[in-house]
N, C-alpha and C positions, 0 to 999 in steps of 0.2 A: 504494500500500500504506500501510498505516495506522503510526501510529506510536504506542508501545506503552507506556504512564504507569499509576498508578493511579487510579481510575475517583474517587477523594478527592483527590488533586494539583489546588489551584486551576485551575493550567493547562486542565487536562480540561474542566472546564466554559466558560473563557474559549476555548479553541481550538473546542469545537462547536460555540460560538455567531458563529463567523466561518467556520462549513464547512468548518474544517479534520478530516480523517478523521483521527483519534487510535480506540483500542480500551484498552479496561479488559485487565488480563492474564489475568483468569480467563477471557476470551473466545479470546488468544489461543494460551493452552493446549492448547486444544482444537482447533486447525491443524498440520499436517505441513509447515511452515517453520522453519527455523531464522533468525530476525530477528538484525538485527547488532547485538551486546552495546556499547552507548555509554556512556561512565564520564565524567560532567560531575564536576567539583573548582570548586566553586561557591563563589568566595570575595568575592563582591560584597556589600554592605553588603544591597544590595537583591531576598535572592533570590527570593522568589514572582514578581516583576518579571524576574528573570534566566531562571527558568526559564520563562516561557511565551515570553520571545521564543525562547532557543533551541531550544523545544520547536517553535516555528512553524516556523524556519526547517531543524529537522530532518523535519519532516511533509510535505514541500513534497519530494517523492521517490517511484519508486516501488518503493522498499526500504522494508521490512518493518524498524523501528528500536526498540530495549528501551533506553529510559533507567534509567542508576544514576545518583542523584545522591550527592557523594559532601564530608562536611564535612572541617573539621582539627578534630583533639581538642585540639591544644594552644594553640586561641585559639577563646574563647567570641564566636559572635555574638550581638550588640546588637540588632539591628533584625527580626527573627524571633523569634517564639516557643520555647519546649524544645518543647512537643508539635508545632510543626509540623519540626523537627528531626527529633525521633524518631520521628517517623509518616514519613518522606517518604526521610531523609539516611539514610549509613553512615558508619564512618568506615575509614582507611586499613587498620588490624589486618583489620576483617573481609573483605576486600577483595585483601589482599596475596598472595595464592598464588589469585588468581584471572587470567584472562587477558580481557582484552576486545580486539573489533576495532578501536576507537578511543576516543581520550578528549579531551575538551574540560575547559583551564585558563584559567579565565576571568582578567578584572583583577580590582583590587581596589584598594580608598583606602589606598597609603601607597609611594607611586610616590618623595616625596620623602623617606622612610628610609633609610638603604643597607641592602643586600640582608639582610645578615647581624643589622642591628639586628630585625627584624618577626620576633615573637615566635614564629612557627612556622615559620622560615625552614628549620632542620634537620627540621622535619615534612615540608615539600615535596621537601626533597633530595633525600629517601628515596623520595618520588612521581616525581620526575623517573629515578631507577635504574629504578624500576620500571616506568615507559612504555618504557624502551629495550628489557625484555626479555619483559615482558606485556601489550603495546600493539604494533597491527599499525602504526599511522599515529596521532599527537597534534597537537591545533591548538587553538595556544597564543595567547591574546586581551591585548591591550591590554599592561598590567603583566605578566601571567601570561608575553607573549613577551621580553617585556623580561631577566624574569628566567631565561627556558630559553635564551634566547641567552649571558646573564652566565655560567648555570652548563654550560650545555655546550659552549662554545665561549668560554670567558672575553671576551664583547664587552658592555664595559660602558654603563648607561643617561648621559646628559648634564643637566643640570638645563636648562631651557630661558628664554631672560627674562622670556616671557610664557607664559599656559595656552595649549595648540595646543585650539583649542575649536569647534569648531562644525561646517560639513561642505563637504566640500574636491576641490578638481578632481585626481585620477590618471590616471596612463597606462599601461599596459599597456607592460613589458620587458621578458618572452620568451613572446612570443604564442604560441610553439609548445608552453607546457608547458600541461598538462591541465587544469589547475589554472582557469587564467584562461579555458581552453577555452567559445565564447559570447560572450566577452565585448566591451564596445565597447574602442574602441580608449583612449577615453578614459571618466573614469566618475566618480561622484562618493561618499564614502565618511563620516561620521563621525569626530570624533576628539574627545578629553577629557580634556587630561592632563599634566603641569606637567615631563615629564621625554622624553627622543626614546634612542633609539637612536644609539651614537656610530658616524658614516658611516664615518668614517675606518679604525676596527679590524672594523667588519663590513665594507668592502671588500678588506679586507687578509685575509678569512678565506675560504679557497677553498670550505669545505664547504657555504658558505650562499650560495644563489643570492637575486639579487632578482629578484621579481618584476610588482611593481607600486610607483609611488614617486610622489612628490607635489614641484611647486616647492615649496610651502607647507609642508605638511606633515611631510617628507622620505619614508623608508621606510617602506613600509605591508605590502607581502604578500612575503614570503620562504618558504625552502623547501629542506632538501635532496634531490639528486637520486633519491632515492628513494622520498619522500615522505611518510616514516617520521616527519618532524618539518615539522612548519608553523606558522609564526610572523607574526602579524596585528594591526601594532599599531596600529588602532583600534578602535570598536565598530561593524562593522555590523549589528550585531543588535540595535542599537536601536531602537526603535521611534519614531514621529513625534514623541513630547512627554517625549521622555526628554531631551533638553538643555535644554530648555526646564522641566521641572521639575530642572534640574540650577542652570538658570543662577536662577531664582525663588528656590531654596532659600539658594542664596550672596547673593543680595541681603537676604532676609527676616535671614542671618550678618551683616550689615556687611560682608564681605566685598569684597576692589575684582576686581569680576568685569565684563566687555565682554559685550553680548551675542553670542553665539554668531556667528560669519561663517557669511557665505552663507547662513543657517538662515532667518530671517524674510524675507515679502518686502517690499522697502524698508527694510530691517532695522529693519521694525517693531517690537516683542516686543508691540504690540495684535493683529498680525493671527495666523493660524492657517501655520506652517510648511508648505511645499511639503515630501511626505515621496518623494525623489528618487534614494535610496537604496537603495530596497528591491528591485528586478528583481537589480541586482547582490550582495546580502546573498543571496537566494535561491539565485541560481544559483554563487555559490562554496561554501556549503555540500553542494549540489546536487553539486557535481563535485566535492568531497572525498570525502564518502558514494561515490560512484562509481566514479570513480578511483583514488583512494588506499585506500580501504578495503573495500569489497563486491568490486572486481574482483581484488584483489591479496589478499587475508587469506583465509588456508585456511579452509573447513569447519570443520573440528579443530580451536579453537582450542590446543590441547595440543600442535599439530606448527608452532607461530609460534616461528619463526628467532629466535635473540635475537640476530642482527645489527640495530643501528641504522642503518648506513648504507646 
């Protein structure tokens, strides 16, 4: 089943030209489905870039999916256009007394702020209440989990010595949950990011299961047992030359950046990255969509439980 954008959303035309089935919404209007309502909070510097990957990796089903993409009013993005904001985004007001089956909170660059200095940190707050009681199931990316972990379950992020950069071997720790449902036992994942998850107070917190976790790395897929909240603190929905214009861009900075581990082979940065990632970036979206949200979230969305847990 196709996955449902406007027929102008860059994406669109970058997904049909890799035969992904995406559909304009005036097409699917005119169908006796009800497609699952997806609320992206798209806070990456880079979003035309954000939203086709997550647009791929939510097309990659066969559920029927209606993207909102969704800004903060109280911090102006830099690196996008106003018209492609306002032709594309919403923002929370319009938004607030609506209900969707799921929502996706992506990262964002200010990972070493604390939570409370980033200027639309009480704009999210309010985002976060409102997943607990108008969100069937939320999956919370990179910073985005960092900080729904901080603010729902007070577990706070760690500054790390070095950036956790490049893409990394995991293991699969409760193979029975749905989630990871497919998956190898061991897998390789993404990451990009100057701050971790503190092990110690998230294992000390009963409500958050792990579920996938890294030597390297540390913590990477969690989840409570209901599946209402999931928290993913890397990027798999990276695409092949996304650290790689990550790590380019911090050299061209002066910046003192390593090139990316495990990403080049022979950690060349002349040759072309192995892209090693993606069967597993697929197939956990795949079984979130599935399991946490299409099998579990009413019809109605007007009759969704405002239990979180």
């Amino acid at each position: 089943m196709p996955l449902i954008i406007p027929q102008d959303l860059p994406a669109y035309t970058q997904l049909g030209s890799e035969n992904v089935f995406v559909m304009h919404r005036q097409r699917a209007a005119t169908q006796d489905i009800r497609p699952l309502r997806i609320l992206v909070l798209n806070l990456m510097p880079t979003k035309i870039a954000t939203e086709t990957q997550l647009a791929r990796l939510l097309a990659n089903s066969p559920l029927q999916v209606q993207l909102t993409f969704l800004r903060t009013a109280t911090h102006a993005a830099a690196h996008v256009s106003a018209e492609h904001l306002e032709a594309f985004y919403t923002t929370f007001d319009r938004v607030k007394d609506q209900r969707f089956d799921g929502m996706i909170i992506t990262g964002a660059p200010v990972e070493q702020m604390p939570f409370e200095q980033v200027d639309y940190w009480p704009e999210l707050c309010r985002i976060f209440e409102f997943s607990k009681t108008n969100v069937y199931s939320t999956l919370h990316v990179c910073w985005g989990a960092q900080a729904a972990l901080y603010y729902h379950y007070g577990i706070p992020k760690i500054p790390l010595e070095h950036k956790m950069f490049g893409i990394f071997r995991h293991r699969v720790t409760r193979p029975a949950n749905p989630l990871v449902r497919g998956f190898d036992e061991e897998f390789w994942a993404p990451h990009s990011r100057h701050t971790g998850v503190d092990p110690q107070a998230l294992a000390a917190c009963p409500e958050v299961r792990m579920l996938a976790e890294s030597d390297e790395a540390g913590p990477y897929l969690m989840g409570i047992d209901s599946g209402r909240q999931i928290f993913v603190t890397g990027h798999p929905e990276y695409d092949r030359m996304t650290l790689d214009a990550e790590y380019r861009r911090d050299l061209a900075r002066g910046l003192p950046i390593a090139p990316p581990a495990g990403y080049y082979p022979g950690d060349d940065p002349s040759r072309q990255p192995v892209h090693r990632w993606r069967s597993h970036a697929f197939l956990l979206y795949a079984n979130w969509l599935n399991y946490y949200v299409y099998q579990d979230t009413p019809f109605d969305l007007e009759k969704l439980s405002p239990s979180m847990g």
